[in-house]
C-alpha positions, 0 to 999 in steps of 0.5 A, spaced: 134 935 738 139 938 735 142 946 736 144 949 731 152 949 732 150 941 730 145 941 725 150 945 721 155 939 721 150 935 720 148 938 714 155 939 711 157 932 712 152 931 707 153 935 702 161 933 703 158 926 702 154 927 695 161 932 693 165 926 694 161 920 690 160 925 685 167 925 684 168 918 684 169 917 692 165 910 695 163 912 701 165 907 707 163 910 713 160 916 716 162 919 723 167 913 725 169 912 732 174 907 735 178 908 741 182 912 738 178 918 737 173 920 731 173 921 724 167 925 719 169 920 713 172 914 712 172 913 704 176 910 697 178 913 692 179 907 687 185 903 691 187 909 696 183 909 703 182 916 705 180 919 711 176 925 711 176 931 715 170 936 713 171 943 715 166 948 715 164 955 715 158 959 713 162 965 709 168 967 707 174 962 704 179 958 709 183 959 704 188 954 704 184 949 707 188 944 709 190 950 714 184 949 718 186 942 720 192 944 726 198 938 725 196 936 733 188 934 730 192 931 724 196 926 728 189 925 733 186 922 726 191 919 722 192 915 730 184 913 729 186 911 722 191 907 724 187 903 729 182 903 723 187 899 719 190 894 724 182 893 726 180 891 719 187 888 717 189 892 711 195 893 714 199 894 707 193 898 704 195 905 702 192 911 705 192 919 705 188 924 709 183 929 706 180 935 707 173 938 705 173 944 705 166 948 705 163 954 705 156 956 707 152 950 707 146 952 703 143 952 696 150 953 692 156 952 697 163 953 695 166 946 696 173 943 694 177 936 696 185 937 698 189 931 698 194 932 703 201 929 700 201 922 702 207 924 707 205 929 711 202 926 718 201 920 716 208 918 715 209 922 722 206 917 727 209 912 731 215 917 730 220 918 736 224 925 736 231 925 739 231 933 741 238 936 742 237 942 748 240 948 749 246 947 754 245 953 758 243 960 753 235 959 751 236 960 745 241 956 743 235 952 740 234 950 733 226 953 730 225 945 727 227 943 735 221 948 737 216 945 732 217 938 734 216 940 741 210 944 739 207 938 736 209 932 738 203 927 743 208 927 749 214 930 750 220 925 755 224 929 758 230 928 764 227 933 769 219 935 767 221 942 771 228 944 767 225 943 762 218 946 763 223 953 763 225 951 756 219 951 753 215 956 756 221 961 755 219 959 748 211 959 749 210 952 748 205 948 751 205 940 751 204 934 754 211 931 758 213 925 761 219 924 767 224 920 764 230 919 767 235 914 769 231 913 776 225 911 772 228 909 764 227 902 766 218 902 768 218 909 762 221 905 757 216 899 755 210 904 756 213 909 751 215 904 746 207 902 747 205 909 745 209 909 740 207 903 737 199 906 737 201 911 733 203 917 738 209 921 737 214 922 743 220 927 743 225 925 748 229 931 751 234 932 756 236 937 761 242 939 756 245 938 750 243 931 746 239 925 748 242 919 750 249 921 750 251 920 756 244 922 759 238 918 758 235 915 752 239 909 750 235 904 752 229 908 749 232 908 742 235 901 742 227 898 743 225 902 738 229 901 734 228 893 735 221 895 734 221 898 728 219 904 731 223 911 727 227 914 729 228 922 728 235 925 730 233 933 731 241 935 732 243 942 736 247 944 741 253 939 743 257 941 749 263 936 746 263 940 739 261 946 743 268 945 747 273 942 743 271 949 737 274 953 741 279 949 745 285 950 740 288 943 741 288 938 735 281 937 733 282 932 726 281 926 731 278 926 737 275 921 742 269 922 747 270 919 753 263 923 757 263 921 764 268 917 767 266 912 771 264 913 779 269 908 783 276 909 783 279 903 781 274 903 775 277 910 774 284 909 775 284 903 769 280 907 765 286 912 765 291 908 764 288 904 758 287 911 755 294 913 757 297 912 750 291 915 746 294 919 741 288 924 739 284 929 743 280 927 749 274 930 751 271 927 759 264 930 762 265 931 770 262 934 775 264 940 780 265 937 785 269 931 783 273 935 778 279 937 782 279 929 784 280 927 777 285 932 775 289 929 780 288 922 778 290 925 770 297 928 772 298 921 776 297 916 771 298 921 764 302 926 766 302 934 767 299 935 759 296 940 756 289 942 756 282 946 756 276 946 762 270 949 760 265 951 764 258 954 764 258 954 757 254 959 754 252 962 760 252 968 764 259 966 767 263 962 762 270 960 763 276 957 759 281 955 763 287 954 758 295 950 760 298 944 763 293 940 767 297 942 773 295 950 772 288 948 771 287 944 778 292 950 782 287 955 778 281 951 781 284 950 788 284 957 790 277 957 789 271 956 795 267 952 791 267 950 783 260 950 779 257 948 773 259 942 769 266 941 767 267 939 760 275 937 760 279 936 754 287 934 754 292 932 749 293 925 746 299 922 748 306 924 743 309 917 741 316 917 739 317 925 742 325 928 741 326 931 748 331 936 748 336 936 754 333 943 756 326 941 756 328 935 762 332 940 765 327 945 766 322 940 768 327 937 774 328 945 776 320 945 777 321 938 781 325 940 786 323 946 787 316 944 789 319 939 793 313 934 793 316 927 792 322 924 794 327 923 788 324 917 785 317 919 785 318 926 782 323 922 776 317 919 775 312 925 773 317 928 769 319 921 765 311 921 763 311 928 762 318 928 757 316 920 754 324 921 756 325 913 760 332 915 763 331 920 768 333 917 774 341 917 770 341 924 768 339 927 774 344 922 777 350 925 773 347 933 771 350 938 775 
């Protein structure tokens, strides 16, 4: 027995039926389920197979009717139809959505078809979002960013709480999965197989963009060999973010991100990128950073450059000057806090040095008092490109 709340549907999908054959529509199915879900209508019109939600109201107008069907209950259908056409293997047929809205089930209702665009959700499934992510400020965050994360099936995100924070700030609610470079590996295969069923998934993480020098590499190489689209939504970037208001050449740079963990890695690292000409830009954490100032001075010399930390954050700072200054201003302090986006100065090739400037620069060595001779001729050779310093210390009085 039905209530009335049912028999109401039953009797608007009737007359959504008649009103399609009468418009040329050949009915193929009524009330189709599969494992994906539901369907009111699945039907042909001439060479195009719709998919058919009916809507209905016993008075007032919906007006725009395809604004009855929410973006999430679009996606739901078009993942049913999708399972539809893998099913019956029509694969390659072409396919829309419709929505027949009515208005008052008795003897004259109002009734019209919308033919969604061909393009509007079923070309969205299956669809991987790479979400760029606020790097400390909440509303650093583009208005499409929050529609694709209010939208989407699942939500991957680097620390499901971090994220969480984010998006109630903005009052959204989605489904999200942990995905993090402890678990890209198991995450990755049963993303790729949500994709591949028709879901839609944004990959977020902590701050900034996704898979750059954070996880999601691996996600967005198997969807791509997977012929998974892929979907960049650009934002905040804590490189650009960084060398904007550096003051050091921005024409060319490089991004080297996090250097590696292991010294020996590290210190060769350092010594290929010796001779750089353009802007460097590294990532390093807090508690590694005074380290890694040290390692830069010893292999690259005492060069110009910027630390940014906290950006966008209450505590924001930029520390300017020779890396020497930077690690002495860092020293003094009880803790560093925040990660560190560091930016130096490419390596001068064929640079003229004055005799003043080395002058100044063996003032500064033997007034420190660090090193014996040999060592300090060293630094400042690196820090003037000047290769005869051991012979005007010799002879400069």
């Amino acid at each position: 027995m039905l209530n009335k709340r049912q028999q109401f549907g039953k009797e608007s999908e009737s007359i959504a039926v008649r009103h399609l054959k009468k418009n040329g529509y050949k009915i193929l199915e009524q009330n189709y389920r599969n494992k994906m879900g539901e369907i009111d209508i699945i039907a042909k019109d001439k060479d195009v197979l719709v998919f058919i939600e009916v809507k209905a109201r016993k008075s007032g107008r919906f007006g725009n009717p395809k604004w009855a069907v929410t973006p999430k209950k679009q996606r739901k259908i078009s993942m049913v139809a999708l399972y539809y056409l893998k099913v019956s293997n029509q694969h390659n047929a072409k396919a829309r959505f419709d929505v027949v809205s009515i208005v008052s089930a008795e003897k004259n209702p109002y009734i019209e078809i919308v033919k969604m665009p061909s393009n509007s959700r079923m070309d969205e499934l299956g669809a991987l979002y790479v979400v760029a992510t606020p790097i400390g400020n909440r509303n650093d965050i583009t208005v499409r960013a929050l529609n694709i994360l209010g939208n989407v099936d699942f939500v991957a995100a680097e620390d499901t709480r971090h994220t969480g924070r984010l998006l109630a700030h903005h009052n959204i609610k989605c489904h999200m999965i942990s995905f993090h470079e402890h678990n890209e590996g198991e995450r990755t295969p049963d993303l790729i197989n949500r994709l591949k069923s028709g879901s839609s998934v944004a990959l977020v993480s902590d701050a900034g963009t996704p898979s750059v020098s954070d996880p999601g590499y691996r996600l967005v190489k198997e969807a791509v060999i997977n012929h998974i689209r892929v979907i960049p939504i650009p934002g905040v970037s804590a490189v650009i973010t960084a060398l904007s208001v550096s003051g050091l050449p921005t024409d060319s740079f490089v991004f080297i991100g996090f250097p590696a963990k292991k010294k020996a890695k590290r210190l060769k690292q350092l010594k290929d990128l010796a001779v750089e000409s353009k802007t460097m830009v590294f990532y390093e954490s807090p508690k590694r950073i005074l380290t890694f100032l040290k390692e830069i001075i010893s292999v690259m010399g005492d060069r110009q450059g910027v630390l940014s930390r906290e950006m966008t954050k209450l505590h924001e700072e930029f520390i300017r000057g020779f890396l020497s200054e930077i690690f002495s201003s860092l020293n003094v302090r009880p803790a560093v806090k925040g990660e560190c986006t560091l930016l130096l100065t490419g390596c001068e090739k064929n640079k003229d040095v004055s005799i003043d400037a080395v002058r100044t620069e063996i003032i500064k060595a033997l007034e420190k008092k660090q090193s014996r001779l040999s060592e300090f001729s060293k630094i400042i050779a690196k820090n003037t490109a000047f290769r005869k310093i051991r012979y005007m210390m010799r002879h400069w009085n």
